[in-house]
C-alpha positions as CSV (number, residue, x, y, z in Angstrom):
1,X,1.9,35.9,-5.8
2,X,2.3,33.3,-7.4
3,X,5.8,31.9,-6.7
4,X,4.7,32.7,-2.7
5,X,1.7,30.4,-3.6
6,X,4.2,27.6,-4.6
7,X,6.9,28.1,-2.0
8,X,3.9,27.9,0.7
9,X,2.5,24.7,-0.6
10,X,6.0,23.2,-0.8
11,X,6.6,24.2,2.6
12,X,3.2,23.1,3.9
13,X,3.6,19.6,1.9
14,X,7.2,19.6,3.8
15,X,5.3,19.6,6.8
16,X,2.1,17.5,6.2
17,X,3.9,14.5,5.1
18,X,6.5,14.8,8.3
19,X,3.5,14.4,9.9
20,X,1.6,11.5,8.6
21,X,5.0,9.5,8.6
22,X,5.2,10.5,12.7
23,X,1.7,9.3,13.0
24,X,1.4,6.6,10.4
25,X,4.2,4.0,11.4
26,X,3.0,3.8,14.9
27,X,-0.4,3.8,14.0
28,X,0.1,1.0,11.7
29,X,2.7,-0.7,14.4
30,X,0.0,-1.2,16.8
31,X,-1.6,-4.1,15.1
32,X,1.4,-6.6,15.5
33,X,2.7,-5.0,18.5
34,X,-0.7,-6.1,20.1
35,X,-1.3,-8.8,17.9
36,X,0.1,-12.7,18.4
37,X,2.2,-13.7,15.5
38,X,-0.4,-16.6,13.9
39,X,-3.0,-13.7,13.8
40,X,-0.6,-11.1,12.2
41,X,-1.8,-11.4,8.7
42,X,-5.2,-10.9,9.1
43,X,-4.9,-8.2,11.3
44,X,-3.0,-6.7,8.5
45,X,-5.7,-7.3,5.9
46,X,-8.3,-5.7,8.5
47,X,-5.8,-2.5,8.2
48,X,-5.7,-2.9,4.2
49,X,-9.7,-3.1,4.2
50,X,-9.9,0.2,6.7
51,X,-7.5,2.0,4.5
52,X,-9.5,1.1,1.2
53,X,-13.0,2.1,3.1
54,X,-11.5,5.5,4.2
55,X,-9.9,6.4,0.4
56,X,-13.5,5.7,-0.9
57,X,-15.2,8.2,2.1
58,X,-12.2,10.2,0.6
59,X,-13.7,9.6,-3.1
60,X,-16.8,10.8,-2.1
61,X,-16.0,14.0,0.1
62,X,-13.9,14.8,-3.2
63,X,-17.5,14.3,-5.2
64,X,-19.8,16.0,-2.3
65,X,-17.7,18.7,-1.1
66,X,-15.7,20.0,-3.9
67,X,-17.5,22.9,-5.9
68,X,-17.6,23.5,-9.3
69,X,-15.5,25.9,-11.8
70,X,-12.0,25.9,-12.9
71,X,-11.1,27.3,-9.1
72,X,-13.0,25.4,-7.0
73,X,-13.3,25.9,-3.4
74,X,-11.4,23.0,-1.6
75,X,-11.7,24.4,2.1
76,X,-14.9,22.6,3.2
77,X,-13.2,18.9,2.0
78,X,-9.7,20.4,3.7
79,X,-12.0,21.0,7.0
80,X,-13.6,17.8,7.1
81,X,-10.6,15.2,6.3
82,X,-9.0,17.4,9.1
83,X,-11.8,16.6,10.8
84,X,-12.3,12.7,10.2
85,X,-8.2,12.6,11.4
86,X,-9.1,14.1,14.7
87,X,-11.8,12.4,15.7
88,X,-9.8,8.8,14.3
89,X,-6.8,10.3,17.0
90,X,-9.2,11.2,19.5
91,X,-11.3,7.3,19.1
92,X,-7.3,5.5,19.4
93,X,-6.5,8.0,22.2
94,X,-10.0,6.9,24.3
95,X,-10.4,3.0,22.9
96,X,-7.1,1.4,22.5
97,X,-5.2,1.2,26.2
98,X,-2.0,-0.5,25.3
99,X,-0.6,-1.5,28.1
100,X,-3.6,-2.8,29.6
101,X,-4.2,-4.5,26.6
102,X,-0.4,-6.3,26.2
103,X,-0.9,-7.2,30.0
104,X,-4.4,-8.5,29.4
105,X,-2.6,-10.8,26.5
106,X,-2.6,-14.1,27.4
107,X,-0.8,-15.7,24.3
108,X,2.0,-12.9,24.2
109,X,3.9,-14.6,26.4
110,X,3.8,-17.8,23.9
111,X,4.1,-16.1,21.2
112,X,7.2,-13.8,22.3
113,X,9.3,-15.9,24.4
114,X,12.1,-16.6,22.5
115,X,11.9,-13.5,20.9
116,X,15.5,-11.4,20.7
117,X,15.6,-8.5,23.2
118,X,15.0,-4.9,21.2
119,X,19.0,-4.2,21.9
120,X,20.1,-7.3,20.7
121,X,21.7,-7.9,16.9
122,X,20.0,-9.3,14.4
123,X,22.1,-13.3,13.2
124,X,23.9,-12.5,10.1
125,X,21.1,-15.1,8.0
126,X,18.5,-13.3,9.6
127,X,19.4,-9.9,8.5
128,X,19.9,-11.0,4.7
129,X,16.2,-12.6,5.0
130,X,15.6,-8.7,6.1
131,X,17.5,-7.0,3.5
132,X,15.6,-9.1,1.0
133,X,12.4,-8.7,2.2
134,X,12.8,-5.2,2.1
135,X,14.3,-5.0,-1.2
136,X,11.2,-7.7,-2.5
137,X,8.8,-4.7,-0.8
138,X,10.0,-2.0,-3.8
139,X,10.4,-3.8,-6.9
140,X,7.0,-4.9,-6.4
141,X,5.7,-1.8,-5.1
142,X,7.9,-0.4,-8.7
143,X,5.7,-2.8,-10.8
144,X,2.5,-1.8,-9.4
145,X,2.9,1.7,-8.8
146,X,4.5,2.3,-12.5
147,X,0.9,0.8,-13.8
148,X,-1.6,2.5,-11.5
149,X,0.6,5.6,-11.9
150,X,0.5,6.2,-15.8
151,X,-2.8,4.1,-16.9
152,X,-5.1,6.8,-17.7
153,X,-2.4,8.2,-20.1
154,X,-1.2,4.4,-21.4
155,X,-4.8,3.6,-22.3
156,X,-5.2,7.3,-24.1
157,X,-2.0,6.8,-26.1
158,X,-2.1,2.8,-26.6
159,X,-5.6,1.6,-26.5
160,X,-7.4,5.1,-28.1
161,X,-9.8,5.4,-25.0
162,X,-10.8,8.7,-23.7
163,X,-12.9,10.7,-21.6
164,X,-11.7,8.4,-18.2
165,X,-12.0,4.9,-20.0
166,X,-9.3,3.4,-17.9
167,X,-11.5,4.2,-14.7
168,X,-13.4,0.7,-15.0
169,X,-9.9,-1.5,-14.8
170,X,-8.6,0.5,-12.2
171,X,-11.7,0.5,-10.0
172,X,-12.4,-3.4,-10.5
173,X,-8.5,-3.7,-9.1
174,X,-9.2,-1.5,-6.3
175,X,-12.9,-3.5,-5.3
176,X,-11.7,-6.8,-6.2
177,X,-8.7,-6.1,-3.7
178,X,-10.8,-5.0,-1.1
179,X,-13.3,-8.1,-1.4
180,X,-10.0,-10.6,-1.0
181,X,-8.3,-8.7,2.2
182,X,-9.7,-10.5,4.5
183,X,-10.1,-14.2,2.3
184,X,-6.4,-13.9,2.1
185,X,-5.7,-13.4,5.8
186,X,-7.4,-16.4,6.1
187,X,-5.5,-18.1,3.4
188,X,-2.4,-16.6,4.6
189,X,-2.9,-18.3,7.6
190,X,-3.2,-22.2,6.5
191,X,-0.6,-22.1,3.6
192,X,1.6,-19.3,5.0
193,X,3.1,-15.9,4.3
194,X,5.8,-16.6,1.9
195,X,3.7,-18.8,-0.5
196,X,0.8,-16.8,-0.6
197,X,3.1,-13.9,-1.4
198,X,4.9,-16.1,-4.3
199,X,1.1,-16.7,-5.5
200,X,0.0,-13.1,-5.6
201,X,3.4,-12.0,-7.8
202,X,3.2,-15.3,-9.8
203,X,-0.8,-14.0,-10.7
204,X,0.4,-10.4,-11.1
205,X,3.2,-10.6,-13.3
206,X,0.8,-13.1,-15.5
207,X,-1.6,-9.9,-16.0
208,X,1.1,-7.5,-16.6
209,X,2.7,-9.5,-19.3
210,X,-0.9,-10.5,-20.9
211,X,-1.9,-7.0,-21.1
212,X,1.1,-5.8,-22.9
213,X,0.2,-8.3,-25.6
214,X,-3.2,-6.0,-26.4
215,X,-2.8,-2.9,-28.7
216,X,-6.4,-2.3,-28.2
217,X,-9.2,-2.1,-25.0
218,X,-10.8,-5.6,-25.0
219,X,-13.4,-6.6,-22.4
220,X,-10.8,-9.8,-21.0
221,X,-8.6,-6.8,-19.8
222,X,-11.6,-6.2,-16.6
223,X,-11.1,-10.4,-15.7
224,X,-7.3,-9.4,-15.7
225,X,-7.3,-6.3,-13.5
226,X,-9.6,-8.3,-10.9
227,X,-6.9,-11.0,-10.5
228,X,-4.4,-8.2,-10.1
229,X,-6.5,-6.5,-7.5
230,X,-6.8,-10.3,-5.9
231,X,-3.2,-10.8,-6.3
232,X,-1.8,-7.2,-5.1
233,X,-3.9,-7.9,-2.0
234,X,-2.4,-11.8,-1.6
235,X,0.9,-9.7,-1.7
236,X,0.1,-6.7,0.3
237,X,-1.8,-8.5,3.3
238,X,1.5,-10.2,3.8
239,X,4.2,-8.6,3.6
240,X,4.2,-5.7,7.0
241,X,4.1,-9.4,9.2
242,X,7.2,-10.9,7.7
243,X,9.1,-7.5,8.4
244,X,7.7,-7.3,11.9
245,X,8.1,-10.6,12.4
246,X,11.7,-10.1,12.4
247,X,11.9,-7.6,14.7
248,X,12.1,-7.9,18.4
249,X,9.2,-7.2,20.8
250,X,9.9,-3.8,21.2
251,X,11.3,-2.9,17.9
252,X,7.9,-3.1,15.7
253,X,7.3,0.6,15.2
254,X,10.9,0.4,14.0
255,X,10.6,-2.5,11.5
256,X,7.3,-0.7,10.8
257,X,8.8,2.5,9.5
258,X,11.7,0.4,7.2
259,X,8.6,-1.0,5.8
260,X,7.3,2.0,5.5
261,X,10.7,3.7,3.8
262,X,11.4,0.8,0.8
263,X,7.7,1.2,0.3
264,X,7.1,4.7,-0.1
265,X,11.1,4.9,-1.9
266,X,10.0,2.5,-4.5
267,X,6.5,5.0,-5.2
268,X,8.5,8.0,-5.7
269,X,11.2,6.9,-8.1
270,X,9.1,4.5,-10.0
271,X,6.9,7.5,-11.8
272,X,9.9,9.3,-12.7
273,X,11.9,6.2,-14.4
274,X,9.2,4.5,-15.8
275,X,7.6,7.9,-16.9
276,X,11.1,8.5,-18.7
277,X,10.7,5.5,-20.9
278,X,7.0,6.2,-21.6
279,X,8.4,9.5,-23.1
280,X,11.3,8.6,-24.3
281,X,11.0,5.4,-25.4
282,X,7.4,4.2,-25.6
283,X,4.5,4.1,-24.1
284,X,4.2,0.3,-24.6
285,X,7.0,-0.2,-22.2
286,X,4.4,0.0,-18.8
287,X,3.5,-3.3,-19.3
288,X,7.2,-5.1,-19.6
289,X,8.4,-2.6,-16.8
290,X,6.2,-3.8,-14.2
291,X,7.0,-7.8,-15.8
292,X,10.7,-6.9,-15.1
293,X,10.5,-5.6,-11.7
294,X,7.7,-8.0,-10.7
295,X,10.1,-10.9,-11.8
């Protein structure tokens, strides 16, 4: 039973996260396909703030809905995320007419004019800017993911904290990132994309390399996770736009899903390298991991 159990859940997994890659690029696309280029990175950092408020609704379904016991029942959270995504579908389907709106845009025009058509090939300086970009996406999305990845067991083994210690750094990250979303669009907008970008990794890779200088919990280590919050957002907020704004008119969803693919890459190798070093090595080599591929 067992083993069918496991091959289910694979299979199911298989399936679920076919899915959610169908539905999440052009989701996700929407925002600069409909949105004119100067406005790009706050409508992203609208999307980062929506995605953060619907992982806490997540948090607290988990908290709500999911009984108690070592085999808890999990159906009635399983019911209502399934739920909360069909109604989402549904309210996209009903409220968001996009060809009414593109037509109803009076700055597209400005905004897209010179624009390459969707069949046409990318200049050879352009396409390196693209290449980079995308390879800038996962080594920092290594860096950060390594850290948020292994913390609980880094501050068990390192610091000496137990019983969810770590949970206060991680959740000041995660609240400090959510207050700055929509501060950095703003900001994003007067000094532009690229700097504010070269800010947010400057500030990162700062906190990465201070904390590897503690061998034990010290209350600076909450001032430090803020600024990575602030700074993950600075870097986050901006970098879907400068993808998308490569891409021709009617080649966003596509630009949208290499975003999507050196983002989501970088997440799954990350765990297993820098886990490999944390067990082979040392657990003090988070911290300089996510310095290296920051830098």
């Amino acid at each position: 039973n067992l083993a069918k159990n496991v091959v289910l859940f694979v299979v199911t997994l298989f399936f679920l996260l076919i899915a959610m890659g169908l539905y999440r690029s052009p989701a996700v696309a929407l925002m600069p396909d409909l949105t004119p280029k100067p406005l790009r990175s706050k409508g992203n950092a609208i999307i980062n703030l929506m995605g953060a408020v619907g992982g806490v609704c997540t948090l607290l379904l988990i908290k709500l809905l999911v009984g108690p016991g070592l085999t808890p029942d999990y159906m009635p959270l399983f019911i209502s995320v399934g739920s909360l995504m069909a109604i989402s579908v549904l309210v996209l389907f009903l409220t968001v007419k996009e060809n009414k709106i593109r037509e109803g845009m009076v700055v597209e025009d400005e905004t897209r004019k010179d624009e390459p058509k969707s069949t046409a090939k990318l200049p050879k300086e352009v396409k390196r800017s693209l290449i980079f970009i995308l390879c800038s996406i996962s080594l920092w999305f290594a860096a950060y993911n390594a850290v948020t990845t292994a913390f609980s067991r880094y501050v068990t083994e390192v610091w000496g904290l137990q019983n969810g210690g770590y949970a206060d750094c991680l959740m000041i990250a995660t609240v400090a990132a959510i207050i700055s979303y929509i501060p950095i669009g703003m900001i994003s907008g007067k000094i532009g994309r690229k700097k504010t970008i070269l800010l947010g990794i400057v500030l990162i890779t700062g906190c990465y390399f201070a904390a590897a200088l503690f061998n034990s919990y010290h209350p600076v280590m909450v001032v430090f996770f803020g600024i990575i919050g602030f700074a993950w957002a600075a870097i986050n907020v901006n970098s879907l736009p400068m993808v998308v704004e490569i891409s021709a008119a009617g080649d966003v969803g596509k630009y949208t899903g290499y975003y999507y693919t050196f983002s989501m890459s970088a997440q799954v190798i990350t765990p297993i390298l820098s886990g490999y070093l944390l067990e082979h090595v040392s657990y003090r080599t988070l911290f300089p991991y996510a310095v290296v591929f920051s830098v």
